[in-house]
N, C-alpha and C positions, 0 to 999 in steps of 0.2 A: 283363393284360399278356402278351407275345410268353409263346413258353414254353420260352425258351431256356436253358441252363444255367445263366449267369449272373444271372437274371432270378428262377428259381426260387430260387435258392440267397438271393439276395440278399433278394428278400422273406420267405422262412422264417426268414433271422436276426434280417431288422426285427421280423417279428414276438413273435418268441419276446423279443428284448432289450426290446420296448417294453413286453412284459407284465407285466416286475416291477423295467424301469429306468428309468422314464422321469421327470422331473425333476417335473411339475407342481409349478414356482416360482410364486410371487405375481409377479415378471415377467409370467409366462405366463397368468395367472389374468387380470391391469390389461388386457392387451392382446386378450384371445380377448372376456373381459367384454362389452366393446361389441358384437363382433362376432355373439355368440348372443344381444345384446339386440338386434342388428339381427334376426337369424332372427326372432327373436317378435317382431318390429313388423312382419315379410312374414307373417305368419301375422292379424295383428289387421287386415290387409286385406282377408281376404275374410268378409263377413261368416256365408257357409258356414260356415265351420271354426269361426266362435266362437258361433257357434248349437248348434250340434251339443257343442262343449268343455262347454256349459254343462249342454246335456241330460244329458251325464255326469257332471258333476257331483252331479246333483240325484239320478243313479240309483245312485252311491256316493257314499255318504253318508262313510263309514267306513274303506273298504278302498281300496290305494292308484290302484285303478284309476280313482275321479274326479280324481284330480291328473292335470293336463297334464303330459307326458313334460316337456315344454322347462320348465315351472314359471313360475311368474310372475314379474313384474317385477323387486319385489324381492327374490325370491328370487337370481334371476340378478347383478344389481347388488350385493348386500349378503351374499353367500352367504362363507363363513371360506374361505381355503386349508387347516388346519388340516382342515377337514372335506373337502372334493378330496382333500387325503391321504390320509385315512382310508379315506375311498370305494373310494378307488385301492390300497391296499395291503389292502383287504376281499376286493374282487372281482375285480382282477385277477390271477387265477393259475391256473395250471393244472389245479387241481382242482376250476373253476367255467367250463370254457372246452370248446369241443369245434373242433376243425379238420376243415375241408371244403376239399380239393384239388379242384378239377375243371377239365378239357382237357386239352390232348396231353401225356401224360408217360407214362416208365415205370413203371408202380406200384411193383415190385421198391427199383428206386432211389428213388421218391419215402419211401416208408417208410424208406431207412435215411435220407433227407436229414431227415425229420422225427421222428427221432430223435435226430439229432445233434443239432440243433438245438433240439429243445424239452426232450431227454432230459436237459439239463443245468439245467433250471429247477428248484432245490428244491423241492421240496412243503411248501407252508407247516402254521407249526406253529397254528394257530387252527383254529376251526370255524368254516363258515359259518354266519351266524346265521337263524336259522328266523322263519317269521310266524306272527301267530296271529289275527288280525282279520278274521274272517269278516263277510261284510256280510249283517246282518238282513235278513228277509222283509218285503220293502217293503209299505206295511201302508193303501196307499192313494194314489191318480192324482195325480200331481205335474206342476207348471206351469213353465212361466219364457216371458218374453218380455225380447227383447233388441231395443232401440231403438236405430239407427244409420243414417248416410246409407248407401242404396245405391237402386237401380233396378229392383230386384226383390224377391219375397218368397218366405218359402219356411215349409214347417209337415214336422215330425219327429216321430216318433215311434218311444219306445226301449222294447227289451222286455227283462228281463234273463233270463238262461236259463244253460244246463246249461255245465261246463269243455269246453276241446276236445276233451279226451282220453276222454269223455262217450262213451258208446257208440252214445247216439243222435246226436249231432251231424251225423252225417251226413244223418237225416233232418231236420234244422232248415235245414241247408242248401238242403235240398231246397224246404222249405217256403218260406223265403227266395226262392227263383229261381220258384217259383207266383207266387208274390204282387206280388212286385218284378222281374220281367225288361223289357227294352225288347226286341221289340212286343207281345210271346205275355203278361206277369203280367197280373193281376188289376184290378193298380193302373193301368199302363197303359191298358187300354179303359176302364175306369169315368171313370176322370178325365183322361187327356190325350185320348184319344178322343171324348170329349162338352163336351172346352170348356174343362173345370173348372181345367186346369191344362197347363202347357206342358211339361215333366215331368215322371217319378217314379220312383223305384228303389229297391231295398233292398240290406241288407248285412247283414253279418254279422264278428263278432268273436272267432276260435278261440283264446283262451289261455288261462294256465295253469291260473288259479282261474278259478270262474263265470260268464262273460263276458255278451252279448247279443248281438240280433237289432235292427236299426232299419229305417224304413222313410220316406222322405219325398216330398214334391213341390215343383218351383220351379212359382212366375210371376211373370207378369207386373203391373206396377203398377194397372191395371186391373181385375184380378180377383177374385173375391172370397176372401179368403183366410178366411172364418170355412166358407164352401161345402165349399172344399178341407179343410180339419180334418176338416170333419161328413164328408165322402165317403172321406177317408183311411181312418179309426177304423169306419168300417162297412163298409168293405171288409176290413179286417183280421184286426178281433174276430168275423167273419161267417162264417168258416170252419166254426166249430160247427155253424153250420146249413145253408155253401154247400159240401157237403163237398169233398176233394180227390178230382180222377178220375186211374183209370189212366194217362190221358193225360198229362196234367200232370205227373205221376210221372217218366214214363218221358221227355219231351220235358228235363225239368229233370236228372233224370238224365243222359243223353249229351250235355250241356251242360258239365255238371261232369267228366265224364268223360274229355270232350274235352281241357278246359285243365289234365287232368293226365297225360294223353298228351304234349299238347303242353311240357307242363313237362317232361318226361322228357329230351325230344328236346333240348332245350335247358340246356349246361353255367348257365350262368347262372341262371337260372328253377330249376332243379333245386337248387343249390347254397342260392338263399334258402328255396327249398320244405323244404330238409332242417334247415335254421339252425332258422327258425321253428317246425318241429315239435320239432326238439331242446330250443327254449325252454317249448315244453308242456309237454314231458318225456321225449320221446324222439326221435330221428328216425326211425325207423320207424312214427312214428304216420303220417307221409306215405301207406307203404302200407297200413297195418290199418285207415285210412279209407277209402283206395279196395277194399280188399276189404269192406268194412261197407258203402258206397256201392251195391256192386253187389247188396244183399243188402235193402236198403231197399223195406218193402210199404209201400200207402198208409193201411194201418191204422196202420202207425207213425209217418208224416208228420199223421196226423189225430190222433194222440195226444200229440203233440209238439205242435200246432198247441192244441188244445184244453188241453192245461196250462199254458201261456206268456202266450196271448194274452189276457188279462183286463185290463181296466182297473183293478183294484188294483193290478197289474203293469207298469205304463202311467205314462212319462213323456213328455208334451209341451208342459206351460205350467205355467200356475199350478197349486199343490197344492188337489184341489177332496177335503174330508170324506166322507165316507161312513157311513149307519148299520151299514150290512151289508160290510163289506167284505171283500172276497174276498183268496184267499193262494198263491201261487204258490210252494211250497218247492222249493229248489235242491239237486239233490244235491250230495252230496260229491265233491271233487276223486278221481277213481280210484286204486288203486295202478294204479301205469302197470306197472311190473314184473311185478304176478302176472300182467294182463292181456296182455301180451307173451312171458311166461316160455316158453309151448310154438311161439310167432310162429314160418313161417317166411318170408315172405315170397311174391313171384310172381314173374311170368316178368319176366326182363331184354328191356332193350332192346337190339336191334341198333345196335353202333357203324360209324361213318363211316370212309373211311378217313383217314388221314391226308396232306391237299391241300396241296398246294407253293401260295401264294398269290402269288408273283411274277407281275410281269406276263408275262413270258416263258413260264410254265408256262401261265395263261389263255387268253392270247393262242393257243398250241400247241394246245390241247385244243377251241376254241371248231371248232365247225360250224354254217357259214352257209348260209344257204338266201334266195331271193328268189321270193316265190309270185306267182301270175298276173296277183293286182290290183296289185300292186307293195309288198305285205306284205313287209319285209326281217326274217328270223330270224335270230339268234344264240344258240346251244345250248352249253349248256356241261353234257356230262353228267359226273357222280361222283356217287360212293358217298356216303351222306348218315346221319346216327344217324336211325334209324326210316326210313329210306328216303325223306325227305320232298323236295320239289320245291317251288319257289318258281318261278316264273312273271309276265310283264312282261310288259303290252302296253300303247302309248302309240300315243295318238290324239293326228292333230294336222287342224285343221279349222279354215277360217274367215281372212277375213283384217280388215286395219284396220277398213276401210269397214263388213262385216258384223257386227264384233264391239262398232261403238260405242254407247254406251249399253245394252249390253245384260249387264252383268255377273252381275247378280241374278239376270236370267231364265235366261243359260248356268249360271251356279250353281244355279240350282235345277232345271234339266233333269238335271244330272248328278247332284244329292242326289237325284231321284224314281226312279231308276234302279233302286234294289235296294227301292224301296215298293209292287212289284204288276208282274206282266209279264200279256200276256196269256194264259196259262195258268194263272198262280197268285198267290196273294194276297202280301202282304209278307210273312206269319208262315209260310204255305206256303213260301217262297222261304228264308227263312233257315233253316227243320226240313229242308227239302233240302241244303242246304251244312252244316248239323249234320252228318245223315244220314254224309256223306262227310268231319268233320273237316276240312272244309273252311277254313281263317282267309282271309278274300276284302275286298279294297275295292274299289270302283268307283263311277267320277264319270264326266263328261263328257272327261276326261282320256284315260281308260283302265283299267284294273284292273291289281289283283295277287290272286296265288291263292298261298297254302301248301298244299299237300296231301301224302298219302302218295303214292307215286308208280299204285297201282293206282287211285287216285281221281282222276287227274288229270285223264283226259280227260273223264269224267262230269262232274266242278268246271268243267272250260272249258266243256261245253255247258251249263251253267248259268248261266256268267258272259256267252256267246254270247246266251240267251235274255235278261238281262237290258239286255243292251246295244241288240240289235235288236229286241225285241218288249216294251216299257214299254206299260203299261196308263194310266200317268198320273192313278189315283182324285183323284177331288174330296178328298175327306175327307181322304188322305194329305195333298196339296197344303196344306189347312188347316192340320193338326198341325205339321207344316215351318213354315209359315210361322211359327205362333205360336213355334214353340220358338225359330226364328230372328231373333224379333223380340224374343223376353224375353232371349236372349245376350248379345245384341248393346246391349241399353237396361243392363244390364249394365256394360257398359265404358263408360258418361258420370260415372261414379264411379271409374273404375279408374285407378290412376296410368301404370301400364305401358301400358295401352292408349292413353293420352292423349297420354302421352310422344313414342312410334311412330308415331301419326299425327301429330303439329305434326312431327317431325324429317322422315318420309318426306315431307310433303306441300311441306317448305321444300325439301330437295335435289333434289326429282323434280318439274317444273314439266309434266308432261303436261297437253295440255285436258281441261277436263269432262265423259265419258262415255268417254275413249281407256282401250284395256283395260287399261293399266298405270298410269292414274290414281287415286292413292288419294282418298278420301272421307273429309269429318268424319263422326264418329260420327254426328251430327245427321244429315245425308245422307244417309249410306248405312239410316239407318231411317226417312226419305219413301222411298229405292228399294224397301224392304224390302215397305212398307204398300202401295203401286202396284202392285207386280210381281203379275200375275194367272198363274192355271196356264195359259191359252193362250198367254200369252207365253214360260214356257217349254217350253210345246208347240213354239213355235214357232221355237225355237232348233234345238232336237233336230232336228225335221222337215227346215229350211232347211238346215243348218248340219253335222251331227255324221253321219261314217261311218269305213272302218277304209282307203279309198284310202290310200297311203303310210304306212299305221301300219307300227308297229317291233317287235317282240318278243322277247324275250328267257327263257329257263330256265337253271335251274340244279340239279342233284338227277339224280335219278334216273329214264332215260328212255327209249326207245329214237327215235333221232332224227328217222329216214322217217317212223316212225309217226305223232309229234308233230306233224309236217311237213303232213302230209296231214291230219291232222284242224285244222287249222289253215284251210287252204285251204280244206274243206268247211264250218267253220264261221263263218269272216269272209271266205274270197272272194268272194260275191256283194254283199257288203255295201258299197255306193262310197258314197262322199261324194256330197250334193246337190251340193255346191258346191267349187270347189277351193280349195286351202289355198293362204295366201301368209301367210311368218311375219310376224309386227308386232315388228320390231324393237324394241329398248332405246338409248336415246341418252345421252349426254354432258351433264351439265348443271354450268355453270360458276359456281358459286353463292358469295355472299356468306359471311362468317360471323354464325349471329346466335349471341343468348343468349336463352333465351324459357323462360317457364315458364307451368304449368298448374294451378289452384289444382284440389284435387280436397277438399273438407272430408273431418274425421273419419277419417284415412286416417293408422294408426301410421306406414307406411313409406314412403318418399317412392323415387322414380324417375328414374334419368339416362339418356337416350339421346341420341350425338352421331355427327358422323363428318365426314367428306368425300369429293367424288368423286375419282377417277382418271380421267382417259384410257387405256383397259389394254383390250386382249382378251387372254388367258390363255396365247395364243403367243408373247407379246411377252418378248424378252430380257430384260428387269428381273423379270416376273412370277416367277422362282422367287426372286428375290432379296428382293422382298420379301412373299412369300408366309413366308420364314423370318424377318423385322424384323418381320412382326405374329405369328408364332410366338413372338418371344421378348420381344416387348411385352407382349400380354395376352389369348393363347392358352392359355395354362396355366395350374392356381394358382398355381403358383411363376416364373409371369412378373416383371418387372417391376412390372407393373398391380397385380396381385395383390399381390405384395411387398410394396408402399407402402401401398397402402389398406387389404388386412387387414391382413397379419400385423406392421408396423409401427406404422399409426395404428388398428387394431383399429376401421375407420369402416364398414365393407360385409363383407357375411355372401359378398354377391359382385359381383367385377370382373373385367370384361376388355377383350378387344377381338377382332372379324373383320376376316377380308379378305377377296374376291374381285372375279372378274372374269367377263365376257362370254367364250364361246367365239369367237361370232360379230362382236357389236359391240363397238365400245371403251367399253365400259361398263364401269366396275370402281368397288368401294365397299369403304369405311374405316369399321368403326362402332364406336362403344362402347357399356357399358351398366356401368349400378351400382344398387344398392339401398342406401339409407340413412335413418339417422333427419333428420324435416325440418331439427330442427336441428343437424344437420352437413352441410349443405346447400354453405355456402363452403370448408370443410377439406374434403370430395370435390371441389368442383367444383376447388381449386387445387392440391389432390395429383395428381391426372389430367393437370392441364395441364403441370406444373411434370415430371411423369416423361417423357410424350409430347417437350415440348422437352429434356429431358437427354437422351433417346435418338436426339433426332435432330439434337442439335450435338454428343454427344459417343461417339456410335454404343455398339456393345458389344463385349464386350471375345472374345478368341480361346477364352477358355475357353468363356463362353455358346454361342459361336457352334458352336461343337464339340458341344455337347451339346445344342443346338435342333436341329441337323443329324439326330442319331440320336436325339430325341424326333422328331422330324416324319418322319422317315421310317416309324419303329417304329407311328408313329398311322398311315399311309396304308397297311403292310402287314398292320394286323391288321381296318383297315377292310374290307379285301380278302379277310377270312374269314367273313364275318359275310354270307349267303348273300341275304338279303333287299336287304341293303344293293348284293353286288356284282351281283344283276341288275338291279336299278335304274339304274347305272352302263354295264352292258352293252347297255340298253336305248337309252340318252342320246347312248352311242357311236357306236350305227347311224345315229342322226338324226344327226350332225355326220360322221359318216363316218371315224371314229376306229378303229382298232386299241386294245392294248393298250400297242402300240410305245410310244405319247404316253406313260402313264405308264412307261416303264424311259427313254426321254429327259429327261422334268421330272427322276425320281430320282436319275439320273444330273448331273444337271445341280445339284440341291440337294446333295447329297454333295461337290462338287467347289468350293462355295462358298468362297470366302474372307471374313473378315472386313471389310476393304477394301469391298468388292462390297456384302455388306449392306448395311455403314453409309451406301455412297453412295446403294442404292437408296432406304431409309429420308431421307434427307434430300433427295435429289430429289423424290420422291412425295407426302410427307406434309409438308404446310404448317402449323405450329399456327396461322397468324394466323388461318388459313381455317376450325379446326376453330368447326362449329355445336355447341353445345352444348341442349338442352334436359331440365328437370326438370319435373316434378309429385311433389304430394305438397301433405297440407295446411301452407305456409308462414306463415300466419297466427295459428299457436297461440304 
């Protein structure tokens, strides 16, 4: 939230009152009920998450870590209020609580406001109650298989090991990011590199008591999944004899390293980083592991490695006996206290300053440049926490004629991008953008870069050589392809996915190969299986340069500098071909009702909408840019209102708007998640609120208070650094200032009620609205 006086004060007292007043009625219990049994029927959708629930299952047996957090069916459905109470008057209080402020405040002040307000919470008079159910030495290789529609397969395997607070954990970590990274693990070359599987990763689980390590691989419905098991488990358990090198060490290392840098940098990231280690048991465990981290040999990664990794220790399917079985003992949860008691921590981060995010401040501070090929810049430098620099460039290439039928192949010239340039391999290119903490995307698009600001111009000739000099390997090409063909076969099961394409492919009536034509699933995986690597060689080559690209920074920088290395690194680089945009059209469409049977599938899916005639200058647009603000923009829209927290039917609902800059393009959509059978109570709660709102509009209080929610969203959007050069980047291609938003703002502030309700009922027709579900309807 903003971090204004009102804003802090107000949330300090929500919190502190909700801690030890809050009502949990059986009211509240009948109506939320549905709603967290919808959550767990979004979750019994992917058949990932209940592969994996199950594995843990079987690797706590005892202790409360194989229960699923959410708990089962009917636990949910048939759970006492009586015990919600209990729960609630156990644990919520403030001698089981820790508060994490972070963003622009005065500390001074913010301590006495969270005294006030928390300082008046008695201290209850109970003890918290203690656990005592340590989970035995698993005592032998344990199984499960889980049978279900889906389009792919996939094999895991769980290791249980040491708490987080564990002094080794750092080197488990470590072990972790050997074995399991995408491109550089273990797992990766052995098995997505030779075929075996399309891909693989590992993880890891830091909490309080004795957690573990897993490790697995997707495919494809073709392949062999007993291969994959055999190549997994011997790549794993293989460490004994393939031992860990320096390398591996040191690469996984500044890996980890990085994303706790980058957590620093970040109020957000940092706030959960300090939560979650406080649930360990302290929040300074955050740093005593990055100083343990840095401290990490590879004798102690091969020691870690060689204790853990045993098939006694080893859950992936059925439970197979053993004469001889092996024992992997767990130490004890640390005292976290003595282990901390002399702590003193390491060096702070340097903070940002504190940025006026108005348009008017932006706008002020922005320096423009236009380089030789017609490269247009936009700089926005300040003071950044950690000095870091975000960075925008957009490519724009190609026009109708060029671009038809060729989506797969420009999608996949732009995925090959960061797979091999010609100087260095993919795994070379990513240890060099490590090297520099670098956080970097790039496609056919364009790229973004996060760096610190002394790394940036090094990050941009990196992101230069992957742009202009792709190597384009065979072999990459392969793994791309297959991973994007198990994805994708993926979503012929998927409700949401199914949903998305029948709604987009009914309102948007493009022909077949036009770049903004969508495809049935079905389709788009013949494009998939056709599309050869010289095809999108071919793209790239024909098609893709930086003539008329756009650029954008933000952070910290010196501007000439930036400027010129700019020019010497994308000036020579022109388009084969020139750009001519492909516009978006108006399409005046029917309303249907259609649905998509997906078997086996707990939670079912709504997606609807209709078109506008609108480009985003148009006098009605802020008007009803605020009518789908206070429809079902927020949880406490409208939308929301009705479907959760009234009919407790969807975990979630709402609704977007927008529009075309350029063409009169503009789109109305909805979306909901539900169980199949609440299929008609969604589909007539949606309808029945959409036409109450737009015959009997909303009322002067809503409208007051969407006005300064939507504002309050658009100005804190404008703090969020990634987010506003991306924005700044969009602008120079449309030829925008910052002016545009202090007019829209201006213009939403000054709304009347009147004004809404008219634009809401001009614009939005419910006869019109399409409606489509998936989900299995037939149980």
């Amino acid at each position: 939230l903003s971090a204004t006086e009102d804003n802090l004060d107000w949330a300090l007292a929500m919190e502190a009152d909700r801690m030890v007043n809050s009502r949990v009625s059986r009211e509240d219990l009948d109506s939320e009920m549905t709603v967290v049994r919808n959550e767990f029927e979004l979750g019994e959708n992917n058949p990932g998450a209940v592969l994996f629930q199950r594995v843990q299952q079987l690797a706590f047996v005892w202790h409360n870590y194989g229960n699923p957090i959410i708990g089962e069916r009917a636990d949910i459905e048939k759970v006492p209020i009586e015990k919600l109470q209990a729960f609630y008057r156990t644990w919520y209080q403030p001698d089981n609580a820790v508060l994490l402020v972070a963003g622009h405040f005065d500390e001074a002040r913010m301590l006495e406001r969270v005294a006030r307000h928390f300082g008046a919470v008695p201290k209850p008079a109970r003890a918290l109650p203690t656990f005592y159910t340590d989970e035995p030495t698993q005592d032998g290789e344990r199984s499960v298989t889980l049978q279900r529609v889906g389009d792919q397969q996939m094999v895991v395997a769980l290791y249980r090991a040491m708490a987080g607070s564990h002094p080794d954990y750092p080197a488990l970590d470590v072990l972790v990011q050997v074995l399991g990274d995408t491109p550089t693990g273990r797992l990766h070359r052995a098995l997505v590199q030779k075929g075996i599987a399309s891909s693989t990763w590992g993880a890891e689980r830091q909490l309080h008591d004795p957690g573990y390590m897993y490790f697995g691989a997707q495919l494809s419905k073709d392949m062999d999944l007993g291969r994959a098991q055999q190549a997994l488990i011997s790549v794993v358990e293989d460490v004994a004899r393939n031992k860990i090198t320096a390398e591996e060490l040191e690469r996984s290392r500044t890996r980890l390293l990085n994303d706790i840098e980058r957590a620093q940098l970040d109020s957000g990231q940092l706030v959960r980083a300090l939560s979650e280690n406080a649930a360990i048991g302290d929040w300074r465990l955050f740093f005593l592991y990055r100083d343990q981290l840095r401290k990490v040999t590879v004798a102690d990664v091969q020691r870690v490695a060689e204790h853990y990794l045993k098939r006694a220790n080893r859950v992936v399917g059925l439970f197979v006996p053993s004469e001889h079985p092996e024992r992997a003992e767990i130490p004890p949860t640390p005292d976290v206290a003595a282990e901390l008691a002399n702590y003193q921590g390491g060096e702070r981060v340097r903070l940002g300053e504190a940025f006026d995010p108005s348009p008017q401040n932006i706008e002020a501070r922005l320096v423009r440049r236009t380089a030789a090929n017609g490269i247009k810049l936009a700089l926005l430098p300040k003071q950044t926490r950690g000095g870091r620099v975000v960075a925008h460039l957009a490519l724009h290439w190609g026009d109708e004629k060029t671009l038809m039928n060729r989506e797969v192949a420009c999608e996949f010239a732009g995925e090959m991008l960061l797979r091999g340039t010609k100087k260095r391999s993919r795994s070379e290119l990513k240890e060099a953008f490590d090297k520099l903490n670098a956080r970097v995307s790039v496609s056919a698009e364009g790229a973004t870069v996060e760096v610190r600001s002394e790394n940036l111009l090094p990050a941009l000739a990196l992101v230069a050589e992957a742009l202009r000099e792709p190597s384009f390997p065979p072999a990459e090409f392969e793994e791309l392809k297959r991973a994007t063909l198990t994805g994708t076969q993926a979503q012929l099961s998927d409700p949401a996915a199914n949903a998305e394409v029948r709604l987009t492919r009914h309102l948007e009536r493009y022909p077949v190969g036009h770049r903004n034509y969508t495809p049935t699933i079905e389709e788009r995986l013949a494009w998939i299986r056709k599309t050869t690597l010289n095809d999108a060689e071919s793209c790239y080559r024909e098609l893709i340069g930086a003539t008329g690209a756009d650029f954008s920074a933000v952070g910290e920088f010196e501007p000439d500098a930036l400027a010129r290395a700019l020019e010497e690194l994308f000036g020579p680089w022109r388009s084969p071909y020139p750009f001519t945009r492909v516009p978006y059209r108006y399409f005046d469409r029917p309303a249907v009702e259609d649905q998509v049977i997906t078997p086996d599938k707990a939670n079912a899916v709504l997606r609807g909408g209709e078109n506008v005639q609108m480009r985003d200058d148009h006098a009605d647009f802020p008007a009803l840019l605020l009518a789908n603000y206070l429809l079902g923009g927020t949880s406490s829209a409208r939308l929301a209102e009705r479907v959760r927290e009234k009919e407790g039917l969807s975990y979630s609902t709402g609704s977007s708007f927008g529009a075309s800059p350029l063409d009169e393009s503009a789109w109305f959509r909805l979306s909901a998640i539900f169980a199949p059978q609440n299929r008609s109570r969604v589909e007539t709660a949606i309808r029945e609120e959409i036409a109450r709102a737009v015959k009997g509009g909303f009322t002067a209080e809503e409208v007051a208070a969407g006005k300064k929610g939507l504002l309050a969203q658009r100005r804190l959007a404008r703090t969020q650094d990634r987010a506003l050069a991306s924005r700044i980047t969009s602008y120079l291609f449309l030829g925008r200032s910052f002016a545009w938003d202090t007019d829209l703002e201006s213009k939403i502030a000054a709304l009347t009620p009147a004004q809404v309700n008219a634009a809401l009922a001009k614009y939005i027709d419910p006869s019109k609205l399409s409606l489509v579900v998936a989900g299995d309807f037939k149980k």
